[in-house]
N, C-alpha and C positions, 0 to 999 in steps of 0.2 A: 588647586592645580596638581597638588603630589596626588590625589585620589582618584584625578581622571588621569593619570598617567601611569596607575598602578593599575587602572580597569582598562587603560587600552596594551595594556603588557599582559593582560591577565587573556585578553581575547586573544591577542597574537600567539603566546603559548599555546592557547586552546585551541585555534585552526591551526598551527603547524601538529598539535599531537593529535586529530581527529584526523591528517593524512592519511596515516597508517591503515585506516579503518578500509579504506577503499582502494585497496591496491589490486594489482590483476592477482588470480589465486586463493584470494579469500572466501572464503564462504561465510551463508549466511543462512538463519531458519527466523521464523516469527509468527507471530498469529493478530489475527486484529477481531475486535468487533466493529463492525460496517452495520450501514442503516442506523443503529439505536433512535431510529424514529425521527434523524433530521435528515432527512432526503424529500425526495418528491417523485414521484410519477403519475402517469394518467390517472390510477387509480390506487389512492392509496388507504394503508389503515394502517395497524401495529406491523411495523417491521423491524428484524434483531435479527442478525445472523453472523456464525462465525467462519474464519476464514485462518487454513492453515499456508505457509507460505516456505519456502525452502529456495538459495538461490547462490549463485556460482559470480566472482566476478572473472571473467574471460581479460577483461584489459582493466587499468585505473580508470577508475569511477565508470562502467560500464558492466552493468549486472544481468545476467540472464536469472528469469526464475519462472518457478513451477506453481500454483497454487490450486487449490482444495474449497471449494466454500460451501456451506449450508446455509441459505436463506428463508426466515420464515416471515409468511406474509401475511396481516388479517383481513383479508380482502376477499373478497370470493371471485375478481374479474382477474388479480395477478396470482397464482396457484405458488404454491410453496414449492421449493427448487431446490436442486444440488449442482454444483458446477464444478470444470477442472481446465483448469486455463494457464498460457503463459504469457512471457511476456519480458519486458526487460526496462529497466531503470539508469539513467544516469544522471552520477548527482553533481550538480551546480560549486565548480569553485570550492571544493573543498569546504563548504559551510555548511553540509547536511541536506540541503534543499536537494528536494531530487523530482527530476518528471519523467513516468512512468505511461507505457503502453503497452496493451497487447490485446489477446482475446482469452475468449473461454466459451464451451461446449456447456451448453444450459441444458439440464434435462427435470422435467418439474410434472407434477401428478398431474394425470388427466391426458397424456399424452402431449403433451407439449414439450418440443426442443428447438433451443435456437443457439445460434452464434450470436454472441457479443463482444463486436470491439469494446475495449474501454482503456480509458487516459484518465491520469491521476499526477496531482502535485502535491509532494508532502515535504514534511522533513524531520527527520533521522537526529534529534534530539538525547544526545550521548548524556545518560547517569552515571556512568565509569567508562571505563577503556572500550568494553564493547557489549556492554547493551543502551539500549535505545527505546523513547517513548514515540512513538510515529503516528501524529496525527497526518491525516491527507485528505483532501477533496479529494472525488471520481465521478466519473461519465460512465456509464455504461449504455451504447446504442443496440438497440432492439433491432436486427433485420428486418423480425416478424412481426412486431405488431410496434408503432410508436409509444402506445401507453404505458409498456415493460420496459423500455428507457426510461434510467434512473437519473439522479445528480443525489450526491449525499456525502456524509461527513464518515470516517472511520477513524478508530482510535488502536493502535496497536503496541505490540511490544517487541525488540527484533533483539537477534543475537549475534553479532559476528564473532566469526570463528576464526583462530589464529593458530599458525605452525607452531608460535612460540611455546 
């Protein structure tokens, strides 16, 4: 009994100091690797791409951000891409879980460009005060062709940034 009453005082501590993290004013940068080969689309092969992430919280628990990605595909029907997209996050109850929307401007070899919406839920996995392991599921819908609609797993690292 004394050990589950030490492990539920030890989580209470942990979501009340992980508030902090998500207050309006903070910022935030991160990078992820996306694709590492567990996604899917119409047509797939080796896919691995990085993605740079930079982001502002405007209110508590309500994030706007920017991001950056390099996708490379080994497929010869999905062409290898760069994107720059935004979008915004809010995260769930003060626990890290966060759902994620926005778009991003796809421009990829061969003359192809598309808009993609995409939605994503992850969670913000605090190793200290303010960095973060962030795995997430994501969507990303293809306007242009359905078979460039993804689903796939990403794994990243984030940093929030504080006045103090």
């Amino acid at each position: 009994m004394k050990k589950r009453m030490a492990l539920l005082t030890m989580l209470v501590l942990l979501a009340l100091g992980v508030r902090a993290q998500f207050q309006e004013g903070k910022g935030y940068v991160g990078g992820s690797l996306t694709g590492i080969d567990l996604n899917y689309n119409g047509a797939n092969g080796l896919n691995l791409g990085v993605e740079g992430k930079a982001g502002y919280f405007l209110w508590d628990d309500i994030m706007v951000l920017g991001s950056v990605n390099y996708q490379h595909n080994g497929s010869d029907v999905v062409p290898d891409h760069i994107s720059v997209g935004a979008g915004a996050r809010y995260y769930i109850t003060q626990n890290g879980l966060y759902l994620g929307a926005g778009a991003k401007l796809v421009h990829a070899q061969k003359s192809y460009n598309d808009v993609m919406p995409n939605v994503e839920v992850g969670y913000a996995f605090f190793i200290n005060r303010s960095v973060t392991i962030e795995p997430a599921i994501y969507y990303d819908l293809s306007l242009k062709k359905s078979d460039y609609s993804t689903i796939g797993f990403k794994v990243g690292l984030g940093i929030y940034l504080f006045d103090d």
